[in-house]
C-alpha positions as CSV (number, residue, x, y, z in Angstrom):
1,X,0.0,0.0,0.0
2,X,1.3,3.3,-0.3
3,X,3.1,4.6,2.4
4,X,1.6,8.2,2.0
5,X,-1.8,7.2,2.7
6,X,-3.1,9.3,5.5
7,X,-6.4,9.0,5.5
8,X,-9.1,5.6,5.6
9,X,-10.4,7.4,1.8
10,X,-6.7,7.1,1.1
11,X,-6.4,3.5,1.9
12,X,-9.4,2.9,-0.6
13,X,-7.5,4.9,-3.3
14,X,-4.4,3.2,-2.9
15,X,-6.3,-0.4,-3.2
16,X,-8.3,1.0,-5.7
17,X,-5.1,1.9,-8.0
18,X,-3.3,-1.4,-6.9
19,X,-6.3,-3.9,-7.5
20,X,-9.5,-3.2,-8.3
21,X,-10.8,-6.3,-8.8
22,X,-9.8,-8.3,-6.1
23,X,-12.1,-9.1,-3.3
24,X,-12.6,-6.8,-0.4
25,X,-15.5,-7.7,1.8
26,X,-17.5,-10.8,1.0
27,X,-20.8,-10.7,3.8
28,X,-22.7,-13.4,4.8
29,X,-25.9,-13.1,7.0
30,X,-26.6,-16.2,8.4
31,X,-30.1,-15.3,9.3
32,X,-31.5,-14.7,5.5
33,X,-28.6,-17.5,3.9
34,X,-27.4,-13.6,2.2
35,X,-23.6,-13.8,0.7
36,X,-22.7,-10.4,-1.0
37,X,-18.8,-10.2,-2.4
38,X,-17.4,-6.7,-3.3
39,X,-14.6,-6.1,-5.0
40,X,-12.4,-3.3,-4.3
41,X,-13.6,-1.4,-7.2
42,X,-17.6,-2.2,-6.3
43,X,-17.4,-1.4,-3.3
44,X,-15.4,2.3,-3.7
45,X,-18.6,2.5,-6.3
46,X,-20.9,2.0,-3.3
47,X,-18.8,4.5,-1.4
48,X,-18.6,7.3,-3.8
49,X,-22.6,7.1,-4.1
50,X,-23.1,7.4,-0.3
51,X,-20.5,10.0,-0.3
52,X,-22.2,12.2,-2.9
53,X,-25.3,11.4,-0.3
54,X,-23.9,12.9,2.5
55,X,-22.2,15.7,0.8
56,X,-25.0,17.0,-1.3
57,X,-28.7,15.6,-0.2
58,X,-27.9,15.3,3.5
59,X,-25.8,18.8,3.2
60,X,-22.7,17.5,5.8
61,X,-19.5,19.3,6.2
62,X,-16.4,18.6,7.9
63,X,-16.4,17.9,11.5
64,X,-20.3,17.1,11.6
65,X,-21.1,13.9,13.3
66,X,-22.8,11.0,12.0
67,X,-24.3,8.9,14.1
68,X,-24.0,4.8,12.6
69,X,-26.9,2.7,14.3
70,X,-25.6,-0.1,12.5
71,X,-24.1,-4.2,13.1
72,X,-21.3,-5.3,11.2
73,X,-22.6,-5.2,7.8
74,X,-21.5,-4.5,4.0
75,X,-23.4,-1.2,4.1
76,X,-22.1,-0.3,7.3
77,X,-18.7,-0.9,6.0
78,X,-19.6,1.6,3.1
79,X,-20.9,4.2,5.5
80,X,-17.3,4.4,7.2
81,X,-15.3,4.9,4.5
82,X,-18.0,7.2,2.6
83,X,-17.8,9.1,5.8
84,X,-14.0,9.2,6.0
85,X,-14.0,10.2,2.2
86,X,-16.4,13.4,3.0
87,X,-14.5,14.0,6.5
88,X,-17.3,14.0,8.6
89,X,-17.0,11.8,12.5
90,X,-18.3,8.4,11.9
91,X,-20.1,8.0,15.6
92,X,-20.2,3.9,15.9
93,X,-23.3,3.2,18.0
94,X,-23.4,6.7,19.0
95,X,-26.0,9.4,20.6
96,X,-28.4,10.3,18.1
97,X,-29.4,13.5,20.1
98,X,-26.4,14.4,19.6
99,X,-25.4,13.6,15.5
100,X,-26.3,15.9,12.7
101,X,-27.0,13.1,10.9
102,X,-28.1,9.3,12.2
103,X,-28.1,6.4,10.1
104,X,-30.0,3.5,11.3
105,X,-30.4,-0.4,10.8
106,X,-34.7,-1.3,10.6
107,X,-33.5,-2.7,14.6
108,X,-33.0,0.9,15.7
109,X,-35.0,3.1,14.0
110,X,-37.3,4.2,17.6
111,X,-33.7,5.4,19.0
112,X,-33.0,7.0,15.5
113,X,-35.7,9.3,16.3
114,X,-33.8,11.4,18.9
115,X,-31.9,13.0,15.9
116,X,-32.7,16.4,15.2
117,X,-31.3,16.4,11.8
118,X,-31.3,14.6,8.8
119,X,-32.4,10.6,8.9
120,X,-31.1,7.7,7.3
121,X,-32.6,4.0,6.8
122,X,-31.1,0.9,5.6
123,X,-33.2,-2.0,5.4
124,X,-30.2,-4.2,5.4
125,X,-32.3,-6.6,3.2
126,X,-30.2,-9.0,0.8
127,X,-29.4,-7.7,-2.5
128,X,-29.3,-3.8,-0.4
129,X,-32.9,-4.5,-0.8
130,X,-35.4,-1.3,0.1
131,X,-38.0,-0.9,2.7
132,X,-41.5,-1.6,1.7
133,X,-42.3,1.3,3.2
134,X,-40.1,4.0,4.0
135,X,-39.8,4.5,7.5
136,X,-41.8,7.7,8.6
137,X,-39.4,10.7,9.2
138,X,-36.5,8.8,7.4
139,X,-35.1,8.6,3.5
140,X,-34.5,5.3,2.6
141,X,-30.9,4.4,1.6
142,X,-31.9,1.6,-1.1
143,X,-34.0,4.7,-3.1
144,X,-31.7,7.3,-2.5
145,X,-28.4,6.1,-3.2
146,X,-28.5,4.3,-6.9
147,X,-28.9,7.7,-8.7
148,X,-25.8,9.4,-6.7
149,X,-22.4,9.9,-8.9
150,X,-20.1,7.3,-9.1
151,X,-17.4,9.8,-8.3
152,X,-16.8,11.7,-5.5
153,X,-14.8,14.9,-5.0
154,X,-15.1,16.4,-1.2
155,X,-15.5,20.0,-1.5
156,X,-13.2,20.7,0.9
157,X,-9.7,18.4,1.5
158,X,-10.0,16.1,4.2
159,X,-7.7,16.9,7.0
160,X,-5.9,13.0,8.5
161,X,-5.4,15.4,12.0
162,X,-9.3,15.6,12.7
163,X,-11.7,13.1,14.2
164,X,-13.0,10.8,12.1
165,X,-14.1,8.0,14.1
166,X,-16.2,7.1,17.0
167,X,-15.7,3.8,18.6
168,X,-16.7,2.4,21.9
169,X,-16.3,5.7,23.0
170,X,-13.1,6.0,21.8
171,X,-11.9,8.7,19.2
172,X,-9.7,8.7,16.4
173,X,-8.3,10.9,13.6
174,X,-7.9,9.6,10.3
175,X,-4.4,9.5,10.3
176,X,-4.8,7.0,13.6
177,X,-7.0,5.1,12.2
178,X,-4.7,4.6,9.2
179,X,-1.8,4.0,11.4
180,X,-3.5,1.1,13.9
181,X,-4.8,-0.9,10.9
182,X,-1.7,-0.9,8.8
183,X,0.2,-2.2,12.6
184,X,-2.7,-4.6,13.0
185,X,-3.5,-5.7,10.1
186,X,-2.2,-9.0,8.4
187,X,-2.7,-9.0,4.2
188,X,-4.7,-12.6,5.5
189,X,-8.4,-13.5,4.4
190,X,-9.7,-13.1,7.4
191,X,-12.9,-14.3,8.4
192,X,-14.6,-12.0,11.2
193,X,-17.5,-12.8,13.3
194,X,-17.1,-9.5,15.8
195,X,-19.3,-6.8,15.7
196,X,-18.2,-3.8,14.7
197,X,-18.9,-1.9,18.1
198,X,-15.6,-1.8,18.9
199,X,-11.7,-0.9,17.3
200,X,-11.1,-4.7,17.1
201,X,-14.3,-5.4,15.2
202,X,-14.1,-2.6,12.5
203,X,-10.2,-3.2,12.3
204,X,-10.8,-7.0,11.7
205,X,-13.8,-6.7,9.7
206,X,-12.5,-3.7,7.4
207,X,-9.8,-1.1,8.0
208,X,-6.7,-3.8,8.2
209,X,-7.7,-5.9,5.5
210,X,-8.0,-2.6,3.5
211,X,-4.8,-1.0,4.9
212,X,-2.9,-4.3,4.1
213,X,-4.0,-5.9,1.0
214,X,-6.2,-8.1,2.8
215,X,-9.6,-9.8,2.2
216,X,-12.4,-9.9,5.1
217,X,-14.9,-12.5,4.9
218,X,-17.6,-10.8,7.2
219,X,-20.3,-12.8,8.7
220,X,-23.6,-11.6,10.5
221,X,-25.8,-13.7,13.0
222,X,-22.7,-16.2,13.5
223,X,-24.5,-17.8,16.3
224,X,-26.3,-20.0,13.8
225,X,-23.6,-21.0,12.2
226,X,-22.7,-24.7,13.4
227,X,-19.1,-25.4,13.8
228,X,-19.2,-27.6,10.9
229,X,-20.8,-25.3,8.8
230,X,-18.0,-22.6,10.0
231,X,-14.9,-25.2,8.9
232,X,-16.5,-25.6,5.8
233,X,-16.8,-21.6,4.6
234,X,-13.4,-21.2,5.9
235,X,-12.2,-23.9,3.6
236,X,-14.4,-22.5,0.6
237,X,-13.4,-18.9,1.1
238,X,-9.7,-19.3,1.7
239,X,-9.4,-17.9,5.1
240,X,-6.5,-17.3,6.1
241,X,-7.0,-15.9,9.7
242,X,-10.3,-15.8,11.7
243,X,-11.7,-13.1,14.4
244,X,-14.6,-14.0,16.6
């Protein structure tokens, strides 16, 4: 990767350059039998759409907060890095009362409420599947997003030095975040079954594999995956190194 990355957007356009087409995040939810593999380049398409989101429908600037009512997911893995890539605080699991913006899973949307500003909703059906109804006070994510650019340019440069994530309570600037996943992170496959409410989760489940060349295999609802069933997608999708 290139050593002049500074930012998480950085990491993306470094991988990006390197390898677009190898595999970045393959998701399985094991509640709905969902598997969903992005490539490098798909998923920066994903992220440039959700960046031109937040930059011009949802109106965010630099420093706002955005609160991510979220689990471990392919979308929410989008979110962060479209988040990084407009320089706004991703919040993980943070107070919506106090975001300018809250995006929120169909399990939270009652505690998504307690933002004043703009509202987000992601079914997180398979296929990024919308709602059959849009949540009331809430845009959907699945309408929004398909007719958003499929490049981004922030209007303003993002600075590594400022927050940029929230994490079980924990802050970080871009430039930290950069810095932990490239010491933590392996180039493996590595299957993750942690939730992303804490630095171990998101760093296993996205920011070292990206910083390092790796792979994650991310899995949702891992409880009802038997053990045989586990040995047998490690051995199908290469894993290298597993998380849970």
């Amino acid at each position: 990767m290139n050593a002049t990355d500074r930012t998480p957007a950085d990491l993306l356009r470094s991988a990006l350059t390197a390898d677009p087409g190898r595999p970045l995040v393959t998701f399985y939810d094991d509640a709905t039998g969902e598997r969903v593999e992005l490539s490098v380049a798909t998923f920066a398409n994903w992220v440039a759409k959700t960046s031109n989101l937040l930059q011009g429908d949802l109106a965010v600037a630099p420093g706002d907060r955005v609160a991510l009512l979220l689990p471990a997911h392919w979308q929410t893995a989008v979110w962060l890095l479209a988040c990084a890539s407009v320089g706004v605080v991703a919040d993980v699991g943070g107070d919506p009362a106090a975001a300018d913006v809250v995006v929120s899973g169909p399990d939270e949307l009652e505690a998504a409420r307690a933002c004043s500003g703009e509202r987000v909703a992601l079914a997180l059906r398979p296929l990024g599947g919308r709602f059959p109804q849009t949540p009331e006070g809430f845009v959907d994510y699945a309408v929004e997003v398909p007719g958003q650019g499929d490049r981004f340019v922030p209007f303003a440069p993002v600075d590594p030095d400022e927050p940029a994530l929230v994490v079980a309570g924990r802050e970080f600037s871009g430039a930290e975040v950069v810095e932990r996943a490239r010491a933590e992170g392996t180039g493996d496959r590595v299957l993750s079954a942690l939730p992303y409410d804490t630095w171990d989760g998101v760093c296993a489940g996205l920011y070292g594999p990206l910083a390092t060349g790796g792979s994650v295999v991310l899995c949702r609802h891992p409880e009802r995956l038997s053990e045989e069933a586990l040995a047998q997608r490690i051995e199908s999708e290469r894993v290298t190194a597993t998380r849970r």
